[in-house]
N, C-alpha and C positions, 0 to 999 in steps of 0.2 A: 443515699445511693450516689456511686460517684464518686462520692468524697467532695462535694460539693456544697459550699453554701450559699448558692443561687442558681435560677433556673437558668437552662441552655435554651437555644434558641438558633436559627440557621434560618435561610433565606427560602422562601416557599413560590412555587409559582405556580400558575393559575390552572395548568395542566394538571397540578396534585389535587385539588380539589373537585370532586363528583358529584354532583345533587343524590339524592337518594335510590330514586327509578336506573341508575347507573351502572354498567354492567363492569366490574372486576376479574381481571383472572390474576391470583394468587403467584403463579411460574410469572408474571410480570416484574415481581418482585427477588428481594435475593433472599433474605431471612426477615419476615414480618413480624412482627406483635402484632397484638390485637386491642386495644384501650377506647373503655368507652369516654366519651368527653362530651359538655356543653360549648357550644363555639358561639363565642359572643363577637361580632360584628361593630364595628363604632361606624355611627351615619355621618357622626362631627367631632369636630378634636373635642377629647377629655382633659379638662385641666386637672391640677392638683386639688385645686380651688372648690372643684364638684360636689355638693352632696351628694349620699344617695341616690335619692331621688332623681337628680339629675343625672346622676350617670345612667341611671334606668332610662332613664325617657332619651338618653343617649345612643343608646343600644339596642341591637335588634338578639334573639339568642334560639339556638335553634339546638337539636340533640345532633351527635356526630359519633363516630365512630372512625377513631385514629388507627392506621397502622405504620405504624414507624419501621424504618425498612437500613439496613446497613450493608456497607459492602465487605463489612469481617464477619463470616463464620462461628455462629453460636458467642455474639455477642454481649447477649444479655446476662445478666446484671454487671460481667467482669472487666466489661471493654472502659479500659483506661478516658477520663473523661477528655485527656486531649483529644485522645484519638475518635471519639463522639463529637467535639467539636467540627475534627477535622471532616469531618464526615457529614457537613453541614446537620450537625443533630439530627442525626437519624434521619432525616424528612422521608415521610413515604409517602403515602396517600391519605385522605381525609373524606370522607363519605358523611355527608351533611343534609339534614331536612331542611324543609323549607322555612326560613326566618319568620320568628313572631317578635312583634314589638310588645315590651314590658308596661311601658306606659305608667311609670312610679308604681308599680305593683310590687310587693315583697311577696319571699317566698319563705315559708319558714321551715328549715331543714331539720326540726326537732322532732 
């Protein structure tokens, strides 16, 4: 997607983000998606160095649901990736439960 071989990314701020109980209206946006997402929180810097484990016990993670928001006109999937950049990566809004700590617990997604 894109035409990309690495994820995009833009600069988020604190007004985008809404706990769960949060009231949205949609016309606040210009063209949304809808994406469900896990939003993983770091309490302390993650080294390289980390196992596992430690990144778990690093992290807090909670369910969220993204809505990525543009200011071109029916741009999904065709909008040129500069122009995604330019557009600080879509940022829209981020609607998030409340954080649970992992606590070196694995999950296994099979």
């Amino acid at each position: 997607m894109f035409n990309s071989d690495s994820p995009f990314y833009g600069a988020e701020t604190a007004s985008a983000w809404l706990e769960n109980d949060a009231s949205l209206q949609l016309s606040d946006l210009m063209d949304p998606l809808l994406e469900v997402e896990m939003v993983f929180t770091a309490k302390e810097n993650l080294l390289p160095s980390d196992s596992l484990a430690e990144l778990l016990d690093k992290v807090s993670v909670s369910a969220g649901v993204e809505l990525p928001d543009s200011r071109f006109k029916d741009w999904f999937p065709s909008l040129p990736k500069y122009l995604v950049v330019a557009d600080g990566a879509v940022g829209g809004r981020v609607v998030y439960t409340k954080l649970k700590q992992l606590e070196g617990r694995l999950v296994s997604m099979t």
